[in-house]
C-alpha positions as CSV (number, residue, x, y, z in Angstrom):
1,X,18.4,-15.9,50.8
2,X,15.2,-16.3,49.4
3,X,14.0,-14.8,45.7
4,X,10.9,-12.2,45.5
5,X,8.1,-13.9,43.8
6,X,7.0,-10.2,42.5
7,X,9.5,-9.1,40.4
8,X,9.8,-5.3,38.7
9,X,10.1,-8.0,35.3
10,X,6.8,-10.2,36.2
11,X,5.2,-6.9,36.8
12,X,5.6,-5.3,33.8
13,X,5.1,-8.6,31.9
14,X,1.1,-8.7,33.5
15,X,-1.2,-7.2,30.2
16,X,-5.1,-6.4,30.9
17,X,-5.6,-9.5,28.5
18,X,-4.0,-11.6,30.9
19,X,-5.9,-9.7,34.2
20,X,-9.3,-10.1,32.6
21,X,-8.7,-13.2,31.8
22,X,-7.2,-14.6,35.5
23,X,-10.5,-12.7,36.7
24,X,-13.2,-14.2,34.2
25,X,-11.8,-17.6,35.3
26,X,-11.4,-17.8,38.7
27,X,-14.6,-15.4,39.4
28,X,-16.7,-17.7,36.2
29,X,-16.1,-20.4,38.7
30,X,-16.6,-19.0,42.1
31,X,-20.0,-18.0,40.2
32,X,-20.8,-21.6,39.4
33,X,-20.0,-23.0,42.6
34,X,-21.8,-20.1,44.7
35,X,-24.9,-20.7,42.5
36,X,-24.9,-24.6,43.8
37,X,-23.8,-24.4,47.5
38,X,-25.3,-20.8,48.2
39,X,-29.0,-19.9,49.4
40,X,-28.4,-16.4,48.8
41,X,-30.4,-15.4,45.7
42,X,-28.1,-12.7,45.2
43,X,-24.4,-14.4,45.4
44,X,-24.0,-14.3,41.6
45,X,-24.6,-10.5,41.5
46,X,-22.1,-9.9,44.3
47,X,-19.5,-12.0,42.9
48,X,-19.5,-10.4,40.2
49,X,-19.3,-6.7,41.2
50,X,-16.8,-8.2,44.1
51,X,-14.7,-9.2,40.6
52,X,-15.1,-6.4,38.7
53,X,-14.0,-4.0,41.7
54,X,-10.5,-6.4,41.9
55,X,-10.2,-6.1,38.1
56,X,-10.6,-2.2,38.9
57,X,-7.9,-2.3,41.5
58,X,-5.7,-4.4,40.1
59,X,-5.6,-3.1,36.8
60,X,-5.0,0.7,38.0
61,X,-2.1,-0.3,40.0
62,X,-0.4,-2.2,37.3
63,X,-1.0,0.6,34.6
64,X,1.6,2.5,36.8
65,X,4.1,-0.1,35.3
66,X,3.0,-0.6,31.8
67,X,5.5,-0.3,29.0
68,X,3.2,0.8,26.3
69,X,1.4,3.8,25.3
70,X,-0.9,4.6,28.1
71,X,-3.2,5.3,26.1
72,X,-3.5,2.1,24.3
73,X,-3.3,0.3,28.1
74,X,-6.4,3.0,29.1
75,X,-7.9,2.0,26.0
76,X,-7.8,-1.7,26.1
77,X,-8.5,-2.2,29.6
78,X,-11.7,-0.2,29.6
79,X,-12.4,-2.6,26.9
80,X,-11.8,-5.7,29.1
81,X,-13.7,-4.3,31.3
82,X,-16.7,-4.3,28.8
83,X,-16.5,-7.2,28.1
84,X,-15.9,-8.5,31.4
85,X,-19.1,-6.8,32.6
86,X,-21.0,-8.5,30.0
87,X,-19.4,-11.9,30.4
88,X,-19.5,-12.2,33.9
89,X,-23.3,-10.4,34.0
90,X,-24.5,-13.2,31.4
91,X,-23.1,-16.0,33.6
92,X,-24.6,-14.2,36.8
93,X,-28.4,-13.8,35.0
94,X,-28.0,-17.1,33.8
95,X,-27.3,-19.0,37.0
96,X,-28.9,-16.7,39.4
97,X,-32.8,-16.4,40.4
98,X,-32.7,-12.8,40.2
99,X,-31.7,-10.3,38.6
100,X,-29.0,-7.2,38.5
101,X,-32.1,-4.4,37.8
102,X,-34.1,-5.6,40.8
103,X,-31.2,-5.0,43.5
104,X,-30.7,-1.8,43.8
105,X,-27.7,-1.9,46.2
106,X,-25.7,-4.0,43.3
107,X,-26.6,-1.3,40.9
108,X,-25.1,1.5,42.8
109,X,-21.9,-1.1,43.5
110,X,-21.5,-1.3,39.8
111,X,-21.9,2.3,39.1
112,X,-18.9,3.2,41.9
113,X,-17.1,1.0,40.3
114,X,-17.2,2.1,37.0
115,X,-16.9,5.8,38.1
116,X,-13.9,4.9,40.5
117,X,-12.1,2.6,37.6
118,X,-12.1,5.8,35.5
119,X,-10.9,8.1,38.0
120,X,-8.1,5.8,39.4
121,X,-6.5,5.0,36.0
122,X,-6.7,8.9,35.0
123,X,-4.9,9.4,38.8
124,X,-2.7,7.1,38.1
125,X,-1.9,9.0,34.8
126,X,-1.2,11.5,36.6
127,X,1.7,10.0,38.9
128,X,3.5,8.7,36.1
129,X,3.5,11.7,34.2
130,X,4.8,13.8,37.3
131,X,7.2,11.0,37.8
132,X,8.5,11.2,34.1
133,X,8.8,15.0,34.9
134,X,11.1,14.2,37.7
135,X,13.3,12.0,36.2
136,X,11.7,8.9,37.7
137,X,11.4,5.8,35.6
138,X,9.5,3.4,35.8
């Protein structure tokens, strides 16, 4: 029989701290290898909104299962996110030949994202507190 790999434990056990930083690495280094191997002056920039839209995703779907106060998880992944924005955008203008203000289509990207991050961890609010009022744990 074999063993899930994703258990309800591993789950829970998955902070923001620990998404943002699993993101900052692996997309930090997709960044650095895209700037050396890619033409496109725009790879850094897309990268980087591609990461910050997983962080979104990710982050909303596991805030269903966090332990803690949701508002100190709401709070301290918007943070992340911050800061993940600013880390990420510093290694993207660094490397890249243009930048985030003259692409339009990677400023509207960034703007969904941050208006759709919002919305999907307030939705998300929303489905545990009307599971809480039917008896649901989770």
């Amino acid at each position: 029989m074999s063993k899930a790999v994703l258990t309800y434990g591993f789950i829970k056990s998955i902070t923001p701290i620990k998404q943002a930083t699993a993101v900052l690495l692996v997309t930090s280094v997709a960044i650095i290898i895209a700037s050396f191997i890619s033409a496109n002056q725009e790879i850094e920039w897309f990268l980087m909104v591609t990461a910050l839209g997983f962080y979104t995703w990710m982050n909303a779907i596991l805030s269903f299962f966090c332990q803690e106060l949701w508002i100190k998880y709401f709070l301290k992944s918007i943070g992340l996110f911050i800061i993940l924005t600013f880390l990420l955008g510093l290694l993207a203008k660094s490397l890249s030949t243009t930048y985030i203000f003259n692409i339009r289509e990677y400023q509207i990207m960034y703007v969904a994202t941050c208006i759709f991050y919002i919305c999907a961890l307030l939705v998300v609010n929303i489905i545990r507190q009307v599971a809480s009022l039917m008896g649901i744990e989770v």
